[in-house]
C-alpha positions as CSV (number, residue, x, y, z in Angstrom):
1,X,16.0,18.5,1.9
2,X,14.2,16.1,4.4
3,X,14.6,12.6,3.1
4,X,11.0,11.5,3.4
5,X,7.5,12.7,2.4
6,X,4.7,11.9,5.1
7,X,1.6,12.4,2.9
8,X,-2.0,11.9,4.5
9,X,-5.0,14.3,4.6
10,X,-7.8,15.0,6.8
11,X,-10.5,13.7,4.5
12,X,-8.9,10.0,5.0
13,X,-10.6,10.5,8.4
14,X,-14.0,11.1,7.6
15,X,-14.5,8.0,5.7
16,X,-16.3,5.4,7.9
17,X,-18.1,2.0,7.0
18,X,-19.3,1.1,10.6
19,X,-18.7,1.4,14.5
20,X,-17.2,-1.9,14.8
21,X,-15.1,-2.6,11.6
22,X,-11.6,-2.9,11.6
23,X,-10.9,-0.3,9.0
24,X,-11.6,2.6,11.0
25,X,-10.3,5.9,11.6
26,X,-8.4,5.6,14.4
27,X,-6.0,3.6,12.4
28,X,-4.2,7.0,11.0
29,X,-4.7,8.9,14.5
30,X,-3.0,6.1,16.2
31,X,-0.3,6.3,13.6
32,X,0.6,10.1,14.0
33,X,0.3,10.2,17.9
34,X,2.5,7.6,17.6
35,X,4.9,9.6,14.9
36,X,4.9,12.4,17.6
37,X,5.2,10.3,20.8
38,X,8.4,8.6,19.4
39,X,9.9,12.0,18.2
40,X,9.5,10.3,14.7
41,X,8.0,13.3,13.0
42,X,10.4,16.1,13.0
43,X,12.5,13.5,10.9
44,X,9.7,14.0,7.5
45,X,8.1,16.4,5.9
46,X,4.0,16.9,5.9
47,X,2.2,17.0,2.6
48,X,-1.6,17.2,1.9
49,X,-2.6,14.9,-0.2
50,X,-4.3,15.9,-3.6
51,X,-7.6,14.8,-5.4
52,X,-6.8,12.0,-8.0
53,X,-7.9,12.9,-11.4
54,X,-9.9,11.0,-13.6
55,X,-7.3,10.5,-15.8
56,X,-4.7,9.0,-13.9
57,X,-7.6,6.3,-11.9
58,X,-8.5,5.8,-15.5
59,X,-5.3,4.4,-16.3
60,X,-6.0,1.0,-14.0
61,X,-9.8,0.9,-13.9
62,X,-12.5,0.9,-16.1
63,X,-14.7,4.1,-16.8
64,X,-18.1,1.7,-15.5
65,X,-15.9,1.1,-12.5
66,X,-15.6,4.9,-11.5
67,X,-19.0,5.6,-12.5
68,X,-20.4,3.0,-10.5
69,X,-18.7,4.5,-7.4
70,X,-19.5,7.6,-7.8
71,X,-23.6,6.9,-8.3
72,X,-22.9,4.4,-4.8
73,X,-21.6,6.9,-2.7
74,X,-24.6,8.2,-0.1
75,X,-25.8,12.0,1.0
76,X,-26.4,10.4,4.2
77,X,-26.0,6.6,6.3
78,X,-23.9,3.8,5.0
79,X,-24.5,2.0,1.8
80,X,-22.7,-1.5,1.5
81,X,-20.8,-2.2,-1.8
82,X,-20.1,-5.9,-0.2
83,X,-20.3,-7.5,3.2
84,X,-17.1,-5.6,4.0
85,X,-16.9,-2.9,2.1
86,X,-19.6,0.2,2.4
87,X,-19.6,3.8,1.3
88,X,-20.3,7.0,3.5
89,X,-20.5,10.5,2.2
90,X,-17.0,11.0,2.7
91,X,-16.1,7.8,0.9
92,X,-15.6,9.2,-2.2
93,X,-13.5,12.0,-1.4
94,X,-11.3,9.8,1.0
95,X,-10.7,7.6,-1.7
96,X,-9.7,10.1,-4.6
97,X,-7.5,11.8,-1.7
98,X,-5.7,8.3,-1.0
99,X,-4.8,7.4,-4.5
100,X,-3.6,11.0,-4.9
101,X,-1.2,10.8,-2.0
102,X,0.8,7.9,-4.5
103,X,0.8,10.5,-7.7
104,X,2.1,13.2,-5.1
105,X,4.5,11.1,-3.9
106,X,6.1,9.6,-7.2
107,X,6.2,13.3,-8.2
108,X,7.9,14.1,-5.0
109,X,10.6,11.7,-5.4
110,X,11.0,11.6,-9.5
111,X,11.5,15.6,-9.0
112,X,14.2,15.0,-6.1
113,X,12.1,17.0,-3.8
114,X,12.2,14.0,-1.1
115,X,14.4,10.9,-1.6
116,X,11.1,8.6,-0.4
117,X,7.7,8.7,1.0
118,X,4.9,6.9,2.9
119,X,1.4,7.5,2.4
120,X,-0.6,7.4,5.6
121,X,-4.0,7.1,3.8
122,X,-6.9,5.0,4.0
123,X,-9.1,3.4,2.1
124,X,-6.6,1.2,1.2
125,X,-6.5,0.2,-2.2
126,X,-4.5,-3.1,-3.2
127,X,-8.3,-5.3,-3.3
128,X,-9.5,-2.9,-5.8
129,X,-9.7,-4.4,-8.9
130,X,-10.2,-2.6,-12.3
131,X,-13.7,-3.0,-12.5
132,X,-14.6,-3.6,-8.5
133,X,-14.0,-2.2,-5.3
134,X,-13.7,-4.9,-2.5
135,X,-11.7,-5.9,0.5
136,X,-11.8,-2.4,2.0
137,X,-10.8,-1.0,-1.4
138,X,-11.9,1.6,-4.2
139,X,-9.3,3.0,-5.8
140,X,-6.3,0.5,-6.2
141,X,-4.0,3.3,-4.8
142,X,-0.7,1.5,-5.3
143,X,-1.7,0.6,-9.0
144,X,-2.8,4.6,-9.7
145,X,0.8,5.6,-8.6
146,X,3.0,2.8,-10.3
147,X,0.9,3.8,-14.0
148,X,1.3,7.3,-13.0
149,X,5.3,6.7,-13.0
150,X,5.2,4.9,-16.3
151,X,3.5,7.2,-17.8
152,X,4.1,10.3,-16.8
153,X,7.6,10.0,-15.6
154,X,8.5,7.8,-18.5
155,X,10.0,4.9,-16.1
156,X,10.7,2.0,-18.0
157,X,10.5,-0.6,-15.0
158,X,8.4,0.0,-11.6
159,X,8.2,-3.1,-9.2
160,X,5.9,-3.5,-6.3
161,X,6.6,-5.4,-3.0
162,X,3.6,-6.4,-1.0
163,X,3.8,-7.6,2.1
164,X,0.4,-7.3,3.3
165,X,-1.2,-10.8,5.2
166,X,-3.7,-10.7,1.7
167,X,-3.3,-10.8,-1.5
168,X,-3.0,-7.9,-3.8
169,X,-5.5,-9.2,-6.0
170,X,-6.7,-5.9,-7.8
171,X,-2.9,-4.9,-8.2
172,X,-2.5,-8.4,-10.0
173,X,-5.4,-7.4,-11.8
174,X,-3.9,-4.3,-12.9
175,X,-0.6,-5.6,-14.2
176,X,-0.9,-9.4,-15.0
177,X,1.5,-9.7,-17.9
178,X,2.8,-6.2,-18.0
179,X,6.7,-6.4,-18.6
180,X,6.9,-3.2,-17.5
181,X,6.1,-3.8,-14.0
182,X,6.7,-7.0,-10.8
183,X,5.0,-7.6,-8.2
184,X,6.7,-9.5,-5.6
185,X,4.2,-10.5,-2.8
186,X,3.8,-12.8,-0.2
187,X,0.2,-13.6,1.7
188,X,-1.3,-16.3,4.4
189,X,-2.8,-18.9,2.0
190,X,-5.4,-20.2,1.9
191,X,-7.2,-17.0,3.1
192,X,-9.0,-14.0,1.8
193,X,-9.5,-13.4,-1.3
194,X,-8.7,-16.8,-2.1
195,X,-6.4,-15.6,-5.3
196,X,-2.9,-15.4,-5.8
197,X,-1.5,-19.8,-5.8
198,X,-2.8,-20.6,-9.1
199,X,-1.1,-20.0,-12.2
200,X,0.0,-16.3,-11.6
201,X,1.2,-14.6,-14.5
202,X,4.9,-14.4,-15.1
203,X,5.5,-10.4,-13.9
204,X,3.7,-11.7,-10.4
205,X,5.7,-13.5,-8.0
206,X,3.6,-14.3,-5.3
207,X,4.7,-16.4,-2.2
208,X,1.6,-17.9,-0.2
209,X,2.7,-18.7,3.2
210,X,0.9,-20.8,5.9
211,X,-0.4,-19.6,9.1
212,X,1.7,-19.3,11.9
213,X,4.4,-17.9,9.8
214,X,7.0,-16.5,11.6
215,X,10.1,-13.8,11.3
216,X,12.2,-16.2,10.0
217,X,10.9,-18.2,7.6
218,X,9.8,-14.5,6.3
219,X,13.3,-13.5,6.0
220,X,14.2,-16.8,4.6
221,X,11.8,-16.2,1.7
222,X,12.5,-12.9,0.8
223,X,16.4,-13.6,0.8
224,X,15.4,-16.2,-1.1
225,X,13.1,-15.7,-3.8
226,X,11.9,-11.9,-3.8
227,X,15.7,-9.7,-3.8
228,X,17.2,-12.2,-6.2
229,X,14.1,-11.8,-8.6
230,X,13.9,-7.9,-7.3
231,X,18.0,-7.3,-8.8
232,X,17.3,-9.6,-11.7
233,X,15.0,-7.0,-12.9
234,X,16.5,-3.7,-11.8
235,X,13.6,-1.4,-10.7
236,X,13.7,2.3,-11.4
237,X,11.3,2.7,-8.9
238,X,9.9,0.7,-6.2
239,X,6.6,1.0,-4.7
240,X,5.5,-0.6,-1.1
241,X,2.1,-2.1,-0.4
242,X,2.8,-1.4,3.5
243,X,-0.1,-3.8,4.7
244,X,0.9,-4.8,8.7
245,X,-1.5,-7.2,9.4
246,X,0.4,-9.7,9.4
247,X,1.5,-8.9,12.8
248,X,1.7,-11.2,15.7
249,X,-0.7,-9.1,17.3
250,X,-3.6,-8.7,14.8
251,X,-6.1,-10.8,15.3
252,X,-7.3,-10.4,11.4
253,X,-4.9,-12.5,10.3
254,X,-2.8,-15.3,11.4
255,X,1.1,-14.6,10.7
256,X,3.7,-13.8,13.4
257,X,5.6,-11.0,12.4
258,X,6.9,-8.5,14.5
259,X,8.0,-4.6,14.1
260,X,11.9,-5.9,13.8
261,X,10.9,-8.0,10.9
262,X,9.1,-5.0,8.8
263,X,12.5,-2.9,10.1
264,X,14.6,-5.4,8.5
265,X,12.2,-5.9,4.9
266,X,12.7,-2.3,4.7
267,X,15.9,-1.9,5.0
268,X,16.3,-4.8,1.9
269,X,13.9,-2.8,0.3
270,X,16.0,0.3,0.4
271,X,19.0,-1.6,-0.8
272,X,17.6,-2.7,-3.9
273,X,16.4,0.5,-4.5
274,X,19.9,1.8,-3.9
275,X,21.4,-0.1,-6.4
276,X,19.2,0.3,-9.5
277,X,16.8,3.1,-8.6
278,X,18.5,5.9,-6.8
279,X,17.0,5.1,-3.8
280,X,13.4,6.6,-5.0
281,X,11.1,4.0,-3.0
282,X,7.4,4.9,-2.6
283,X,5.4,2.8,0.2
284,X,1.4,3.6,0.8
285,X,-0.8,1.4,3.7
286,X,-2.8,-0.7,3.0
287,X,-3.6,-3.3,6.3
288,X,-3.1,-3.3,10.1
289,X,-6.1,-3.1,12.3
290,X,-4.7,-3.7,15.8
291,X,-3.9,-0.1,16.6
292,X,-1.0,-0.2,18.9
293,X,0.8,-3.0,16.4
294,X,0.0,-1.0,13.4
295,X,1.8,1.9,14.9
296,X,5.1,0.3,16.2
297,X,5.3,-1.4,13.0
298,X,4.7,2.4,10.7
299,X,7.0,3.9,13.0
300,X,9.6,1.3,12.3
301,X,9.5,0.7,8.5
302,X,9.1,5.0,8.7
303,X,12.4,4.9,10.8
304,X,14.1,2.8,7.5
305,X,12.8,5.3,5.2
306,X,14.0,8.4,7.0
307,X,17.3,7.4,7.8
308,X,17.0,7.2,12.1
C-alpha cells in the first residue's frame, strides 16, 4: 500500500473571497506543482474528497450555524460574513468538500488503507467555531474529523497538534473540557483572534509565543512542554492543524520558522504517533499565504509523512 493519502478536490479551487486576499486559490496549485516539480507525488496516493454530511458537521456545530451558512452563500458576487471572511457560490460546496477530506482520511487510516494522510483543502477550518464561521473558516475541518474518529471509529483518545501562527479558537471551542480529546497548540500572542492565554481549559494546552520566534525556541517548546504532555496521554490518533504561516517568509504573521523546523515537528509528531497510535496521524491545512513558503514547507512535512 502507499503510505500516505493526498486528499484535495477541484471544488476547493473555485471558492474565492476576493482578488487580493491571502486565502486564495493559488495556495493548492502552488502546492501540487510543487508536489510534482520535487518528484514528491509518485510517493502518495490521490483521493477525491467527499461531501461532509450533515451529520457528521453536526457533531461540532450548531444546527443555526449550518443553516446560517447555507442561506449566506450567494448565486452570484461575494457576500461578506466578516471583514475577512466572504462567501461565493462555490463557498459552500468547497467547504463541505474540505471537512470531508478529514472523515475520508480518518477512514483511510482507521481501515489500514493508508498509514497517514494530508488534506490539501481550503477553506480552512480551525477559526470556525460551533456557532460562527470566521478567520477564513466555515466548517472547523479538523474538529469534523477528530468527532468523526470518536464516534464512528470508537477511539477513546484523539489529540490535535496545531501549529498554525493563530490560534485554533473554534477547535478550542469544540473540545474545551472534553477528556476525550488534547489539543496541544502553540500561536504568536498577542495576535489574531486574541484567544487562547487566558484560563484555557485543562484538555487545551496552548503555548503563546512572541513575535520574532525562531526555530529554536520552537523546538525548545515542543520538547518541552507539548511531547511530554502528548505521551502522558497516549493518543490513538493524532490529528495535524498544518497552518505554515508562521514562516519566516509570510508576511501575515510574524514568527521565523523555516521548512527544516516543520520537517523536524513532523517527524516528533510521527514518533508519538508510533508509540501509542500505530502510526495513524491525520494532518489537514489550515494557514500559509506566501505561495513559494507554503509549498517548501507542505512538501517537507509531506516528505515526513511519506517516508522520503
Amino acid at each position: 500500500m502507499s503510505s500516505t493519502a493526498f486528499i484535495t478536490h477541484r471544488d476547493c479551487s473555485l471558492h474565492e473571497m476576493g482578488a487580493l486576499h491571502p486565502e486564495c486559490p493559488a495556495r493548492l496549485s502552488a502546492i501540487s506543482d510543487h508536489m510534482i516539480a520535487q518528484g514528491i507525488d509518485p510517493y502518495y496516493v490521490y483521493y477525491d474528497a467527499p461531501l461532509a454530511s450533515f451529520e457528521q458537521l453536526l457533531r461540532v456545530h450548531t444546527v443555526t450555524h449550518l443553516e446560517r451558512l447555507k442561506r449566506s452563500s450567494p448565486a452570484t458576487g461575494v457576500v461578506h460574513l466578516d471583514p475577512d471572511t466572504a462567501m461565493n457560490p462555490h463557498t459552500w460546496q468547497a467547504a463541505l468538500r474540505s471537512a470531508g477530506a478529514g472523515v475520508m482520511a480518518v477512514d483511510l487510516v482507521m481501515s489500514g488503507e493508508v498509514k497517514n494522510a494530508f488534506c490539501s483543502i481550503r477553506p480552512p477550518g480551525h477559526h470556525a467555531e460551533r456557532q460562527n464561521a470566521m478567520g477564513f473558516s466555515f466548517f472547523n475541518n479538523i474538529a469534523v474529523a477528530a468527532a468523526h474518529a470518536l464516534k464512528v471509529h470508537g477511539l477513546s483518545r484523539v489529540a490535535i497538534v496545531d501549529f498554525d501562527v493563530h490560534h485554533g479558537n473554534g477547535t478550542e471551542d469544540s473540545f474545551k473540557n472534553n477528556e476525550q480529546v488534547l489539543m496541544v497548540g502553540m500561536f504568536q500572542h498577542p495576535f489574531y483572534p486574541y484567544s487562547g492565554a487566558d484560563n484555557p481549559a485543562s484538555n487545551m494546552l496552548n503555548v503563546p509565543l512572541p513575535a520574532g520566534t525562531g526555530g529554536d525556541e520552537f523546538r525548545q517548546m515542543v520538547t518541552d512542554i507539548w511531547l511530554p504532555r502528548l505521551r502522558e496521554f497516549k493518543p490513538e490518533m493524532l490529528l495535524i492543524s498544518a497552518g505554515f504561516d508562521a514562516h519566516y517568509e509570510d508576511d501575515l504573521g510574524g514568527m521565523k520558522l523555516l521548512e527544516k523546523d516543520y520537517t523536524w515537528v513532523t517527524e516528533q509528531i510521527m514518533q508519538v504517533a508510533d508509540e501509542s497510535a500505530k502510526g495513524r496521524v491525520v494532518s489537514m491545512l489550515e494557514g500559509g499565504y506566501v505561495l513559494s513558503a507554503l509549498a517548501r514547507s507542505v512538501g517537507a512535512h509531506i516528505k515526513v509523512l511519506a517516508g522520503i
